[in-house]
MIVO-836748 format. One record per residue: residue number from 0; residue in one letter; x, y, z of N, C-alpha, C in turn. Coordinates in steps of 0.2 Angstrom, whole numbers, plus 5000, padded with zeros to 4 digits. Example, Ala and Ser with C-alpha at 12.3 -4.5 7.8 and 13.67 -1.06 7.14 Angstrom:
% MIVO-836748
(sedren 0 'A' (5066 4972 5039) (5062 4978 5039) (5066 4984 5039)),
(sedren 1 'S' (5064 4989 5035) (5068 4995 5036) (5064 5000 5039)),
***
This chain:
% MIVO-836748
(sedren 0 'X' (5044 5062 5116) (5043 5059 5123) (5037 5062 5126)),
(sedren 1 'X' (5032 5057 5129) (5023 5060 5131) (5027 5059 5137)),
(sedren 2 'X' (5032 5056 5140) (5032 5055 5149) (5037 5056 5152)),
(sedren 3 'X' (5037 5058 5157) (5044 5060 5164) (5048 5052 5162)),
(sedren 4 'X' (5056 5056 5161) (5062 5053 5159) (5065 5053 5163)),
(sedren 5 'X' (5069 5049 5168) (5073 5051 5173) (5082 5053 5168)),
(sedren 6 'X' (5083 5051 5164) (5088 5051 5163) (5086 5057 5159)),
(sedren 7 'X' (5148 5091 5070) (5151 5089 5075) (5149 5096 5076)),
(sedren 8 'X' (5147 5105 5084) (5150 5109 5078) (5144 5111 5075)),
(sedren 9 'X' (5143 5117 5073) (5137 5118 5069) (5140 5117 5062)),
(sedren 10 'X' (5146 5115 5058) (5143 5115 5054) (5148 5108 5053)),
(sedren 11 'X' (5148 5102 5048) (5150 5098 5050) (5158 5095 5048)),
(sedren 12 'X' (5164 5094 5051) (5168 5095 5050) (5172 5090 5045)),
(sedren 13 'X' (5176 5094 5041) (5176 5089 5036) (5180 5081 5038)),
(sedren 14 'X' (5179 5077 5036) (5182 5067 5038) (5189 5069 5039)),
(sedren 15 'X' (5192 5074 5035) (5197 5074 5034) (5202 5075 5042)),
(sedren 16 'X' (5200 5080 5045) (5200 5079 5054) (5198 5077 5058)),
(sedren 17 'X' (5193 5073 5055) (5194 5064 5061) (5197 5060 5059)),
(sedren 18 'X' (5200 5058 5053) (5205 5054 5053) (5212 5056 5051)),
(sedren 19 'X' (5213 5064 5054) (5220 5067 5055) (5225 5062 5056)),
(sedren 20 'X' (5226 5057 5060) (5229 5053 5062) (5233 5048 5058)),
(sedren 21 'X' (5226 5047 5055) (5228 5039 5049) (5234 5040 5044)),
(sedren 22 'X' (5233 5034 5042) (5236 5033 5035) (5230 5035 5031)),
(sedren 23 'X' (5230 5039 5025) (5227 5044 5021) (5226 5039 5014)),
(sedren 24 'X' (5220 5040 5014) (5217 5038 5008) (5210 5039 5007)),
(sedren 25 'X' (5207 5038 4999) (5201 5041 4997) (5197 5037 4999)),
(sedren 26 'X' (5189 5038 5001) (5185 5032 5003) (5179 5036 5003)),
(sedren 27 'X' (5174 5031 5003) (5167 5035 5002) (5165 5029 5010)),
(sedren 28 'X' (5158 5031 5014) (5156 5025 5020) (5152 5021 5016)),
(sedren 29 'X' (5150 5017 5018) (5144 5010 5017) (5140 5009 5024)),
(sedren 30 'X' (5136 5010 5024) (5130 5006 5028) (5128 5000 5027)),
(sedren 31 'X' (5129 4994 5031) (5123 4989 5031) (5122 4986 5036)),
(sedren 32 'X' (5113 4984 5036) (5112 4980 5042) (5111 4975 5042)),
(sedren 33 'X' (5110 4969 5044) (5110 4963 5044) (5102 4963 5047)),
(sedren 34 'X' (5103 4955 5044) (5094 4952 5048) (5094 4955 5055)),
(sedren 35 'X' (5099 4952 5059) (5097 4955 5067) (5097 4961 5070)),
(sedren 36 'X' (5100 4966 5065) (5099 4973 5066) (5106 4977 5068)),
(sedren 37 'X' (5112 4972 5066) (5118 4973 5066) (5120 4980 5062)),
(sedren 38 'X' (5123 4985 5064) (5125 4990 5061) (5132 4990 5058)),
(sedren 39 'X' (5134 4989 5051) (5141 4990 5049) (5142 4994 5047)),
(sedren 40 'X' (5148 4999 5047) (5150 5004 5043) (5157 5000 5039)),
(sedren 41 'X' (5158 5002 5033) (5162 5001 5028) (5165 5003 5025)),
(sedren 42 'X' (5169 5005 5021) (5173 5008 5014) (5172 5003 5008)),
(sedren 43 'X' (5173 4998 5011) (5174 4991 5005) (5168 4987 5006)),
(sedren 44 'X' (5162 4988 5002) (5157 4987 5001) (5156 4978 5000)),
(sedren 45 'X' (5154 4971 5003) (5155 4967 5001) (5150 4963 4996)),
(sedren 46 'X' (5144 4967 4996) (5138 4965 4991) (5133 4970 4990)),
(sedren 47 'X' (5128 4972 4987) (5124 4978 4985) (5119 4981 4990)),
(sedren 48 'X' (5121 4976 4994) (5115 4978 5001) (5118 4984 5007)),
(sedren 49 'X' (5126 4986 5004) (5127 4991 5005) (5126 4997 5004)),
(sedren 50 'X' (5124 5003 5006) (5122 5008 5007) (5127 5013 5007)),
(sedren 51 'X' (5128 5016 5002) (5132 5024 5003) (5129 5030 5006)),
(sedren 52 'X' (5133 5030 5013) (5129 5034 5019) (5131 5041 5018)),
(sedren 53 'X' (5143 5040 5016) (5144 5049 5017) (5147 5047 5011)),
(sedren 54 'X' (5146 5051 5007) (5152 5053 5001) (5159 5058 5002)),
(sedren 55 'X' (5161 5055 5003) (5170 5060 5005) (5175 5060 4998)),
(sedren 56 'X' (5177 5062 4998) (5184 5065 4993) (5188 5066 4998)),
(sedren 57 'X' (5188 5065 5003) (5194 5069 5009) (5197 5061 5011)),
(sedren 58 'X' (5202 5064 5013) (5205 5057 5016) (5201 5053 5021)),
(sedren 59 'X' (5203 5047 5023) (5198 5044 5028) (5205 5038 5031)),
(sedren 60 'X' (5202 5035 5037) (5208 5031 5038) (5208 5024 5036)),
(sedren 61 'X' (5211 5020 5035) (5212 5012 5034) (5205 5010 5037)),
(sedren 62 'X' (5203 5004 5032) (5199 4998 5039) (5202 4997 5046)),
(sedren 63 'X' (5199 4999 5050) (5201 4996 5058) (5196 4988 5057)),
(sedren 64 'X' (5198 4986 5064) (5192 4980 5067) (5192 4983 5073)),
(sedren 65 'X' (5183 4985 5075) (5184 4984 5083) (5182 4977 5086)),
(sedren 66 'X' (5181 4978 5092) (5177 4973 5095) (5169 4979 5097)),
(sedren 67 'X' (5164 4973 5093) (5159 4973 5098) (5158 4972 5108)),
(sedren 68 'X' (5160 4968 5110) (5160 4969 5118) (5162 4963 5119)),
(sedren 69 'X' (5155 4960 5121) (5156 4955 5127) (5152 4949 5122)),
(sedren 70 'X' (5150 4951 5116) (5148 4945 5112) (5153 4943 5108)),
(sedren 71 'X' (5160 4946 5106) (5166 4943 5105) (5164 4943 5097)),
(sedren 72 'X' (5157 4946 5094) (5160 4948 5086) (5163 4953 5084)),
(sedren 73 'X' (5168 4955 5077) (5169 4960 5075) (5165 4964 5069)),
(sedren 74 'X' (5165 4971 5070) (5165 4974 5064) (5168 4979 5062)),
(sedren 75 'X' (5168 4976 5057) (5174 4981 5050) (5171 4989 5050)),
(sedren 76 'X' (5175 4993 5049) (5173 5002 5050) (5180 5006 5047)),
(sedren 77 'X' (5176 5011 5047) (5184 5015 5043) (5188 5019 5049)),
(sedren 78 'X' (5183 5019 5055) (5185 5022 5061) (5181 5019 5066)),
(sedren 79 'X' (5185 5020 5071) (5181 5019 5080) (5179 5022 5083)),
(sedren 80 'X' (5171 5022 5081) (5167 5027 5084) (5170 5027 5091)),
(sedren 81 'X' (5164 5031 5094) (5165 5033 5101) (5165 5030 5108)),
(sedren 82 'X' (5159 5024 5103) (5157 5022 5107) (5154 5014 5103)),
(sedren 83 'X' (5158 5009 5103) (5156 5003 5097) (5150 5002 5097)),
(sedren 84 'X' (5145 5000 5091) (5140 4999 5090) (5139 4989 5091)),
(sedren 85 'X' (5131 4988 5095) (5130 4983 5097) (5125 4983 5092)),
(sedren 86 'X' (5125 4974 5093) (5120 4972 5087) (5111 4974 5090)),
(sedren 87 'X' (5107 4976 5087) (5101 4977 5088) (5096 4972 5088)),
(sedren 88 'X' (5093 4971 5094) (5089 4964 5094) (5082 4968 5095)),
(sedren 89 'X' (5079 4964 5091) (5071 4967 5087) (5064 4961 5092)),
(sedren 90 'X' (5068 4956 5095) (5063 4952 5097) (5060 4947 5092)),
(sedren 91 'X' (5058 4941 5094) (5054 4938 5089) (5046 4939 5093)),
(sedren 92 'X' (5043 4940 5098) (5037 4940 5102) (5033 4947 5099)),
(sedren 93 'X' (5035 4952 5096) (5032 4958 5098) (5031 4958 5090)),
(sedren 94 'X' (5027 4960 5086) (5021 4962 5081) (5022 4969 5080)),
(sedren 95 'X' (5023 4975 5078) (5022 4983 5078) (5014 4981 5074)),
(sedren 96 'X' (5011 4986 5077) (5004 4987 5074) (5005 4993 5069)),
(sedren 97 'X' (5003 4992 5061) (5000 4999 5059) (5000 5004 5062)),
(sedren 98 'X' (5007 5010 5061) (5004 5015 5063) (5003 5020 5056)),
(sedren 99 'X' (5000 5027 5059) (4998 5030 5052) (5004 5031 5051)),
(sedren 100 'X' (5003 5031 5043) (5007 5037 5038) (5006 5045 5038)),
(sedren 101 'X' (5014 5048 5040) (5011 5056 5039) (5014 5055 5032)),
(sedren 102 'X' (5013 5058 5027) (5013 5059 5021) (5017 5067 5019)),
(sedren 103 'X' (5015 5070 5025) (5015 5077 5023) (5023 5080 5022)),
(sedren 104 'X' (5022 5083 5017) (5027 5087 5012) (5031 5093 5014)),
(sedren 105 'X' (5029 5094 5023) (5035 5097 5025) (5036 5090 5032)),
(sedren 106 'X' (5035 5085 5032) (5037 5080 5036) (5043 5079 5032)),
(sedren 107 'X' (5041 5077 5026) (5047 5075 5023) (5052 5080 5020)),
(sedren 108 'X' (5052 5087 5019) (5057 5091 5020) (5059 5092 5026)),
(sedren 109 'X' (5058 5092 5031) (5062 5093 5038) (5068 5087 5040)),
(sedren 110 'X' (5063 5080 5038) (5068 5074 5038) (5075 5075 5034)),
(sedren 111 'X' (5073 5076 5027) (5080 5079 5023) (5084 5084 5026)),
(sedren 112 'X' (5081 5089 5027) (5085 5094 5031) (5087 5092 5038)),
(sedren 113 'X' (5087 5086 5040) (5090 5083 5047) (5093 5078 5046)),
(sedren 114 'X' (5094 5075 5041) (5097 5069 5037) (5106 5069 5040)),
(sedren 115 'X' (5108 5073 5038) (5117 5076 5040) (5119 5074 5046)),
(sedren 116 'X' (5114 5078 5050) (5114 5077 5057) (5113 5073 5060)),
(sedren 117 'X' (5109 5070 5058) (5105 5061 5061) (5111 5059 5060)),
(sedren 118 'X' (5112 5056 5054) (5119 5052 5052) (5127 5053 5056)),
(sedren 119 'X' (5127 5058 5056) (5134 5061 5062) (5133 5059 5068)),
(sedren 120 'X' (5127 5060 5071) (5125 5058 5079) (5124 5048 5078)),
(sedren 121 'X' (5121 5047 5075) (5119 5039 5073) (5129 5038 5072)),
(sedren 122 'X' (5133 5039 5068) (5141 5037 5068) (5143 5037 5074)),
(sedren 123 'X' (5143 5041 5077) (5147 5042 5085) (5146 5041 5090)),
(sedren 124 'X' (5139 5037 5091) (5137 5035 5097) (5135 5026 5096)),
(sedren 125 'X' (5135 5025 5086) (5137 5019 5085) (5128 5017 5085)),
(sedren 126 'X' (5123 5020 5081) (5117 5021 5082) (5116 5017 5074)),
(sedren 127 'X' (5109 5014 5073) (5106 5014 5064) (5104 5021 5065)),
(sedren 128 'X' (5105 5025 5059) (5102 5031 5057) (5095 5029 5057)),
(sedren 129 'X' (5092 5023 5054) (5086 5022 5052) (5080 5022 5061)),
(sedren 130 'X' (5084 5021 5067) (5082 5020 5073) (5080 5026 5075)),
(sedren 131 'X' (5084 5033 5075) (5086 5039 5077) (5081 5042 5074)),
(sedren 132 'X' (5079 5040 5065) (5074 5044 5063) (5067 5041 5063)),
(sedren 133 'X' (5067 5036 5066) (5061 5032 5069) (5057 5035 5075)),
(sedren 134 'X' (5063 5037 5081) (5061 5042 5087) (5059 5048 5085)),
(sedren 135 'X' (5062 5051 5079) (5063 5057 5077) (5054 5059 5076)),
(sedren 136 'X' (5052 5055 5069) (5048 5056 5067) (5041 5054 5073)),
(sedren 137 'X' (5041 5049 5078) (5036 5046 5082) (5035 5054 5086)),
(sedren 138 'X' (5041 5053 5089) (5042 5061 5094) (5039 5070 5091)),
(sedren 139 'X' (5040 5072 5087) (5040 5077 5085) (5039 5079 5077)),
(sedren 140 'X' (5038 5073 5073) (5037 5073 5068) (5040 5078 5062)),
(sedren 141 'X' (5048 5078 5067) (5053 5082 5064) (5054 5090 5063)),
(sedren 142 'X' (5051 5092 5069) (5049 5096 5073) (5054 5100 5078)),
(sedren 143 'X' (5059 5104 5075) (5063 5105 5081) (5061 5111 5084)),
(sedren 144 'X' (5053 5115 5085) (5050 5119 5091) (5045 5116 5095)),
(sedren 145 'X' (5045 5108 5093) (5040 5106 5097) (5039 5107 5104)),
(sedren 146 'X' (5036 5108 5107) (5035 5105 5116) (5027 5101 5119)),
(sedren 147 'X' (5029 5097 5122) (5025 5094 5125) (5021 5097 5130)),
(sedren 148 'X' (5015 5094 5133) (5011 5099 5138) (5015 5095 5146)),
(sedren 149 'X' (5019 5090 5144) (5022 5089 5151) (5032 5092 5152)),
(sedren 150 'X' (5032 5096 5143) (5038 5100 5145) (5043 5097 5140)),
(sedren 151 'X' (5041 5091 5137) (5047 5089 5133) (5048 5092 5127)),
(sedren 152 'X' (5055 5092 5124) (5058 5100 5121) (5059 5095 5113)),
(sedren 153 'X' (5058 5100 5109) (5063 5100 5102) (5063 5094 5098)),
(sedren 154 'X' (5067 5091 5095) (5065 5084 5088) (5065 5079 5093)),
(sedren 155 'X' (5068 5078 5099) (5068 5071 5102) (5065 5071 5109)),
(sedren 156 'X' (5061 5076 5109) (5056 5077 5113) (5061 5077 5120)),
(sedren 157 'X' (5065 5080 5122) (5070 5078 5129) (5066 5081 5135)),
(sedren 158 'X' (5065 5079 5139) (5063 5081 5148) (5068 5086 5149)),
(sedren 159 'X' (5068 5092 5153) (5073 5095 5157) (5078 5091 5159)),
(sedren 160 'X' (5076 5085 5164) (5082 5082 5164) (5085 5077 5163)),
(sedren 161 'X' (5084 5076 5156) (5086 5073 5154) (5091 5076 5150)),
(sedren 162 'X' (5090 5084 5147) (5094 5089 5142) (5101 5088 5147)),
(sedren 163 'X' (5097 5090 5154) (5103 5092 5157) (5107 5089 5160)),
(sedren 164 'X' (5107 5079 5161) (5111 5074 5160) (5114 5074 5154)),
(sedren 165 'X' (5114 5077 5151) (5117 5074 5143) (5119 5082 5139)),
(sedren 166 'X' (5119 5085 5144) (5124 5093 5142) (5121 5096 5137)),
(sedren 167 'X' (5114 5095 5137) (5109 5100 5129) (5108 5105 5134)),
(sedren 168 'X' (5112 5110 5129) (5112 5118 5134) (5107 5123 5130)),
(sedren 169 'X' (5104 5119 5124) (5097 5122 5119) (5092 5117 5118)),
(sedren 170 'X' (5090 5113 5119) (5085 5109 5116) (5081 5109 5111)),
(sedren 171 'X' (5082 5115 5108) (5078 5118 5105) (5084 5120 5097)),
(sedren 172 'X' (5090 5119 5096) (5094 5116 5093) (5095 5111 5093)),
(sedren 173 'X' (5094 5109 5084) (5094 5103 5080) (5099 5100 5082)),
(sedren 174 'X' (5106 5102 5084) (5111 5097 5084) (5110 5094 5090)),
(sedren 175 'X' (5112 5099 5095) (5112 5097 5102) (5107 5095 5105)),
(sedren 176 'X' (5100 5095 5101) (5095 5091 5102) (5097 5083 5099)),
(sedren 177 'X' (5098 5081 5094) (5099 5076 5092) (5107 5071 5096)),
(sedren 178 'X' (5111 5076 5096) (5117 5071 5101) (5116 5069 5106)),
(sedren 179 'X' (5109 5074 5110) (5110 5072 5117) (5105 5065 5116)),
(sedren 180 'X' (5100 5067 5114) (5094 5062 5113) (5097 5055 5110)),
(sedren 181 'X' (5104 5055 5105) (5107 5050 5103) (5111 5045 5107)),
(sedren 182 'X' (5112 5050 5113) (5116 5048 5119) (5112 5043 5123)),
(sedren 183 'X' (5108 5048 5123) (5102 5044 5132) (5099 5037 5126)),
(sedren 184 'X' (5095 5037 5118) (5094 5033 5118) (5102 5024 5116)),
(sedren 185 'X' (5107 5027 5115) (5113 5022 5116) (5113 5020 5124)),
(sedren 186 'X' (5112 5024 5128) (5113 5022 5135) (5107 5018 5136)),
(sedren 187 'X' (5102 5017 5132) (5094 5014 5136) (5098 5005 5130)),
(sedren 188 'X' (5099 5007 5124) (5101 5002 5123) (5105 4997 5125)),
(sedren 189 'X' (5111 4999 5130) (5116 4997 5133) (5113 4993 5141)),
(sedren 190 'X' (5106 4996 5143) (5105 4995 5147) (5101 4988 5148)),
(sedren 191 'X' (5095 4989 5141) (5092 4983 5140) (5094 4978 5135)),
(sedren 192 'X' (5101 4979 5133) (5107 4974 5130) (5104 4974 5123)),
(sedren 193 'X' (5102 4978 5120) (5102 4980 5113) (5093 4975 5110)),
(sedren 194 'X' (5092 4977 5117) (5083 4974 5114) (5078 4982 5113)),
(sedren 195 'X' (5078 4982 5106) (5075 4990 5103) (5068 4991 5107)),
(sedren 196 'X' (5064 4986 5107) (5057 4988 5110) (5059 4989 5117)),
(sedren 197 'X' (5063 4987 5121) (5064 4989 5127) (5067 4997 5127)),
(sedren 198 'X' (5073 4998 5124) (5074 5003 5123) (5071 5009 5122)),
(sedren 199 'X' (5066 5006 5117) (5059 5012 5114) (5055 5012 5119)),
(sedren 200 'X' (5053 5010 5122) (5047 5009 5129) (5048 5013 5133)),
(sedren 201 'X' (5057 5013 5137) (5060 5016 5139) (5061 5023 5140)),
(sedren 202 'X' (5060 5026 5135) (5062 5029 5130) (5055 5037 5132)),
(sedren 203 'X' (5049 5028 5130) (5044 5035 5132) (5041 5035 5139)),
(sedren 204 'X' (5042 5028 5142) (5038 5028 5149) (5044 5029 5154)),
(sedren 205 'X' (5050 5029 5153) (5054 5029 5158) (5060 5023 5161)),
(sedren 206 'X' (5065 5020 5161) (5068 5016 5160) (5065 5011 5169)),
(sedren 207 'X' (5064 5015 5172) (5059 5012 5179) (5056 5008 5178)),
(sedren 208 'X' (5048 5012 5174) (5045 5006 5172) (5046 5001 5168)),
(sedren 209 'X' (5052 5001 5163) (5053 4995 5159) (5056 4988 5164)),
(sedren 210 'X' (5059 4991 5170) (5061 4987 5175) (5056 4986 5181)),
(sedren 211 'X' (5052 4989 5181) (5046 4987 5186) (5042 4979 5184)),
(sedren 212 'X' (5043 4981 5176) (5036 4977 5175) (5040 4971 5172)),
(sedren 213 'X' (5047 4969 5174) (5048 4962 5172) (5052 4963 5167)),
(sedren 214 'X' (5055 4970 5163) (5059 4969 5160) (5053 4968 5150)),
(sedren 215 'X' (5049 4971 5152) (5044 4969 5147) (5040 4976 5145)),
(sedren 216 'X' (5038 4979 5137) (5033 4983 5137) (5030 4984 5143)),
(sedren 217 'X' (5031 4990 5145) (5025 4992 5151) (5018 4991 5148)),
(sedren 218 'X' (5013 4990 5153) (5006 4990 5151) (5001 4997 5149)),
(sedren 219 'X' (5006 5000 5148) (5003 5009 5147) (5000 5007 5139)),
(sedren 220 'X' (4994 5008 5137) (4992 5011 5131) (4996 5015 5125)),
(sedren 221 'X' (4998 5020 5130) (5001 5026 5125) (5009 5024 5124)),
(sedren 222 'X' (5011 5019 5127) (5017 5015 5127) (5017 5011 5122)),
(sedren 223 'X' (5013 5007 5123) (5013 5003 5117) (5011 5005 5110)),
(sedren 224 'X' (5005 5009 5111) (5007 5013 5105) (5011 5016 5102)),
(sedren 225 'X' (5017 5019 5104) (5021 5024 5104) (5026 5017 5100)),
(sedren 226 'X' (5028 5013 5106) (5034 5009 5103) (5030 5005 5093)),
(sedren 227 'X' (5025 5001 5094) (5023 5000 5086) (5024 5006 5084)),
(sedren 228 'X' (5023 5013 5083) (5025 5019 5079) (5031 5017 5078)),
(sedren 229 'X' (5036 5018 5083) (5042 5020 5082) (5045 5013 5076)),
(sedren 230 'X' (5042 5007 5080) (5045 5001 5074) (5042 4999 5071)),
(sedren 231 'X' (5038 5003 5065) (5035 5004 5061) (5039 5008 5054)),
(sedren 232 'X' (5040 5015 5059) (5044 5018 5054) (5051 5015 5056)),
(sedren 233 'X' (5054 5012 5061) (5061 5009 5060) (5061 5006 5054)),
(sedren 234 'X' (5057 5001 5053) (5055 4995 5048) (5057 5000 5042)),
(sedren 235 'X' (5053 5004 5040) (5050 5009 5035) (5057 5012 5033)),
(sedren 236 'X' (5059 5014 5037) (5066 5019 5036) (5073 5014 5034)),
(sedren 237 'X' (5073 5008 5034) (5077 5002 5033) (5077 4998 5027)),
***
C-alpha cells in the first residue's frame, strides 16, 4: 500500500477442530472459480477444473449449502466460513496493462513459504487465494519486513491504522499480517459489491477516493498502475 488507508494460531490447526462438531468423514477441499470470479470450495469435485487446495486425512464435516446474500445463489462448501464468499466481478470496461514480471527466485520462494497462510486467511474470510496473493505480490513482493517511506508495514503493506482497526498487534508477522490485511481487503469488497478493481483502487488510494470520484478508478497514476499490477498477477495466479 503507497497511500494513507483510513481503514489459525502460529501453527495451523488440524481440520479436525474446525469440524469438531460435524458428522465425521474423510475429505480432501476443492477450489474452483467460475467465469465471473465466483469462489467455490468443495469436497466433491464436479469436473477437472477443480483444484485440490487442502489435503486432509482428518475428518471434515458433510457438504453444507450456504447462501451467498442478497444475490439468492448457493454455494456448495465443506464448512461455513466466517464470513460467506461473494461472487467477484472483474468488470468488463477495465483492460489491466502489462505489468512487469518479477522472476526472481527468492519471490517465488517466499510466495511458497506463504502459500499455507494465504490459503487459511483466503477460507475464512471467504477470499480467492489467487486475489490475496495478487496484493501480496503487488505490495511487498512477499516481503514480510517491508516498510514503506509513508509507514506501511509487512506483506500487505498495512497503515498504522489500519493494523490497528483490524487487531494486527505485529505487522510485521506473517500471519497477523496477512488476516488482517484479508479482513479490510473482504470489507472493501463488501463495500464496492464485489467489483475487484474498486476494491484494489481502494486498497491503494483509500476507500474515500474511490467514492469521491464516482465510484470509478481514481485518477492517480500510481493507482491505476497499481490496480493493472495487481490484476495482472490475479489473472496469472488463476
Amino acid at each position: 500500500m503507497k497511500s494513507a488507508r483510513p481503514f489459525w494460531l502460529q501453527f495451523f490447526l488440524p481440520l479436525v477442530s474446525v469440524f469438531a462438531c460435524a458428522q465425521a468423514v474423510k475429505a480432501d477441499v476443492y477450489k474452483y472459480v467460475g467465469r465471473n470470479g465466483q469462489v467455490i470450495y468443495t469436497d466433491s469435485p464436479r469436473h477437472k477444473g477443480y483444484k485440490l487446495v487442502i489435503k486432509s486425512p482428518q475428518p471434515v464435516a458433510q457438504p453444507v449449502t450456504i447462501s451467498l446474500g442478497s444475490g439468492g445463489n448457493l454455494l456448495p462448501s465443506v464448512v461455513a466460513p466466517t464470513q460467506t464468499a461473494a461472487p467477484l466481478m472483474l468488470g468488463s470496461r477495465f483492460k489491466p496493462e502489462p505489468a512487469v514480471s518479477d522472476r526472481a527466485r527468492s519471490v517465488d520462494m517466499r510466495r511458497m513459504q506463504y502459500a499455507n497462510v494465504i490459503e487459511r486467511a483466503a477460507y475464512k474470510h471467504g477470499l480467492d487465494p489467487a486475489l490475496l496473493h495478487a496484493v501480496i505480490h503487488a505490495e511487498s513482493s512477499y516481503n514480510s519486513g517491508a516498510v514503506s517511506n509513508k509507514g506501511a508495514m509487512g506483506l500487505m503493506q498495512l497503515m498504522p491504522g489500519t493494523a490497528a482497526r483490524y487487531g494486527v498487534r505485529d505487522p510485521y508477522n506473517p500471519e497477523d499480517n496477512i488476516f488482517g490485511g484479508a479482513r479490510y481487503l473482504r470489507d472493501l469488497l463488501g463495500m464496492f459489491k464485489s467489483d475487484v478493481r474498486l476494491a484494489v483502487a481502494a486498497y491503494n488510494a483509500g476507500e474515500h477516493n474511490v467514492m469521491k470520484y464516482g465510484y470509478q478508478v481514481p485518477p492517480f497514476q500510481e493507482t491505476r498502475n497499481y490496480v493493472s499490477k495487481v490484476l495482472d498477477y490475479y489473472y496469472r495466479y488463476n
